[in-house]
C-alpha positions as CSV (number, residue, x, y, z in Angstrom):
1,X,-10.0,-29.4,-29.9
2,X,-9.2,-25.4,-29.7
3,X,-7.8,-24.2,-25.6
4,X,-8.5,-20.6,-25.1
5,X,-6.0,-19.5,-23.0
6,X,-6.9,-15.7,-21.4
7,X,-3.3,-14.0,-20.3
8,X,-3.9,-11.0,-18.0
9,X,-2.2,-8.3,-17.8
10,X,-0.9,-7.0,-14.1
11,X,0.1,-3.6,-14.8
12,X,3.1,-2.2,-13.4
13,X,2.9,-0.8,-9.3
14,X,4.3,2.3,-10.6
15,X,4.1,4.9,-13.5
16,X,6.1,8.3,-13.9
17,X,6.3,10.8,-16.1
18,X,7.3,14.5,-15.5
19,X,3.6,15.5,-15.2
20,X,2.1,12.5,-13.2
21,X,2.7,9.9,-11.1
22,X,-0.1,6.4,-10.8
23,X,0.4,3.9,-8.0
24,X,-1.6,1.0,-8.4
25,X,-2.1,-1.4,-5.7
26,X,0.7,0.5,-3.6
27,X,1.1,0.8,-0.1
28,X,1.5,4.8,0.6
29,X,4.4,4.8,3.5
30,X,3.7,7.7,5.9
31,X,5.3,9.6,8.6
32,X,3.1,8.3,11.6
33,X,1.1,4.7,11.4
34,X,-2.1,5.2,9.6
35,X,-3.8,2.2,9.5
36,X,-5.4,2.6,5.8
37,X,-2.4,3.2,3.2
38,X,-3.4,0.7,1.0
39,X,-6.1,2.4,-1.6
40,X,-6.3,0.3,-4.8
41,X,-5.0,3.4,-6.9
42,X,-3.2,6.7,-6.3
43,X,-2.9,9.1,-9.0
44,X,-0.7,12.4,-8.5
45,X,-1.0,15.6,-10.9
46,X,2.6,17.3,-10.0
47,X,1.3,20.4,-12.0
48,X,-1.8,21.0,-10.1
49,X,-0.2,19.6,-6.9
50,X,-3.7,17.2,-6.8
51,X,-3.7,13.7,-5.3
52,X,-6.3,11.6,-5.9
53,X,-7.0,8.1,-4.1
54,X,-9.4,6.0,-6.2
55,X,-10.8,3.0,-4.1
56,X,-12.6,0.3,-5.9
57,X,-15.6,-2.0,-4.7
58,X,-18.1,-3.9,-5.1
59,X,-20.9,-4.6,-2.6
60,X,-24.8,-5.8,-2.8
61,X,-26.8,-3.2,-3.9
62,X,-28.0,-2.1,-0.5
63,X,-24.7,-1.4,0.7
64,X,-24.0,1.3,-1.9
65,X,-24.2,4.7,0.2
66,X,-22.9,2.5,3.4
67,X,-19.5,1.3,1.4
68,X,-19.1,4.7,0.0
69,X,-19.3,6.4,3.6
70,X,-17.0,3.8,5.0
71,X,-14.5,4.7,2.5
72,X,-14.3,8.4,2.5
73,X,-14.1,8.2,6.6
74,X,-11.6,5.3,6.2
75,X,-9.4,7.5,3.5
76,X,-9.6,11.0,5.3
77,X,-6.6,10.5,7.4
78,X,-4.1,9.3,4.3
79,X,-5.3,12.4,2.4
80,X,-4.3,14.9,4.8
81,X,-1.3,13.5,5.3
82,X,-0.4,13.0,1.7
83,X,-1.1,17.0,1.7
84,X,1.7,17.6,4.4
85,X,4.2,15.2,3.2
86,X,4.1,15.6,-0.8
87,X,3.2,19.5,-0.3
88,X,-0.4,19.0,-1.9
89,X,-2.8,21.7,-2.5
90,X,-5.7,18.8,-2.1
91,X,-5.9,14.8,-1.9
92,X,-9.2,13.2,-2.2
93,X,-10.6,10.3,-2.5
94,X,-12.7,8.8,-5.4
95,X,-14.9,5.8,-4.5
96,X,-15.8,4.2,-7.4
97,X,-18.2,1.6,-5.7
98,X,-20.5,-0.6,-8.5
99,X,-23.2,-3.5,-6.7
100,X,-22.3,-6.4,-7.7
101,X,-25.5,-6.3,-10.3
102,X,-24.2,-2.8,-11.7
103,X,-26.1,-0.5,-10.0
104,X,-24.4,2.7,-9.7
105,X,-24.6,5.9,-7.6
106,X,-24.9,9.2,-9.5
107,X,-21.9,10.4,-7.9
108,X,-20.1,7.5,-10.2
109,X,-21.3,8.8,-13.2
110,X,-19.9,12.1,-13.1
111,X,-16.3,10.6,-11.7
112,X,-15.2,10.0,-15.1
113,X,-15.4,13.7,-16.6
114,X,-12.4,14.6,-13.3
115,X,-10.2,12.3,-15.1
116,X,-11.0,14.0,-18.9
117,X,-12.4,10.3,-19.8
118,X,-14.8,9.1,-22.1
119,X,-18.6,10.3,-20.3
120,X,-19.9,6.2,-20.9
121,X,-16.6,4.7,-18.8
122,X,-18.7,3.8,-15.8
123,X,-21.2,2.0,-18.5
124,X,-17.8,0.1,-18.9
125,X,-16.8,-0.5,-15.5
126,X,-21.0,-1.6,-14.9
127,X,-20.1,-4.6,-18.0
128,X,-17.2,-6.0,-16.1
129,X,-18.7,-5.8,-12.8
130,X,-21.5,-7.9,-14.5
131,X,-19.6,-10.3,-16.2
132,X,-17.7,-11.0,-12.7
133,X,-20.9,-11.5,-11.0
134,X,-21.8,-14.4,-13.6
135,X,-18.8,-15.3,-14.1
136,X,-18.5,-16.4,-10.0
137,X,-22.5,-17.3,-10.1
138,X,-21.4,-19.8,-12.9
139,X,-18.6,-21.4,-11.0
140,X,-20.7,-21.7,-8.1
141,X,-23.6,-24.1,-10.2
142,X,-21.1,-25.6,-11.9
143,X,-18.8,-26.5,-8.8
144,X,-18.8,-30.4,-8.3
């Protein structure tokens, strides 16, 4: 009898370079109390002087345009004051939001090419989504 034992990777909180800077799952600390610091990435040009806060999630399809809404007005507060303390020109965020059976807004699509990514990533990001989704749907039959 073979075991298939799956090891997954947690990637490190923090990567630096001279150019760029990539929080993942990093609470931003902040002058006054804003009560959403926590966006699931953060990924800092220090040429450009860009920030970029890339929130992930995945709701039922008819909560697309609602969860993408709720995030941008739930994020607005951290970006501006990411701009004054770390002296950015911008910080925005990037919802990349995926129903849980991988229906996508256009605006995801196109997220990819501000990154200088491969055009089919969200096709990528649609797979995983998918094989969550039956991945928790199985568990769920199968629970005893």
């Amino acid at each position: 009898m073979t075991i298939k034992v799956h090891v997954i990777r947690t990637p490190a909180n923090v990567l630096e370079n001279e150019n760029f800077e990539l929080y993942w799952n990093r609470s931003i600390l902040t002058e006054k109390t804003i009560p959403f610091n926590l966006p699931d990435i953060t990924f800092m040009n220090k040429k450009t002087k860009t920030t970029f806060l890339i929130d992930i999630a995945v709701p039922n399809t008819h909560n697309l345009a609602k969860t993408i809404t709720d995030k941008q007005k739930k994020y607005q507060e951290l970006a501006n004051e990411i701009c004054s303390m770390w002296k950015q020109k911008a910080a925005q965020l990037i919802p990349i939001v995926i129903s849980s059976k991988g229906v996508i807004p256009k605006s995801l699509s196109q997220s990819p090419t501000r990154f200088n990514l491969h055009p089919n990533t969200y096709i990528q990001l649609q797979k995983s989504v998918i094989r969550g989704t039956c991945s928790i749907v199985r568990n769920f039959l199968n629970y005893k």
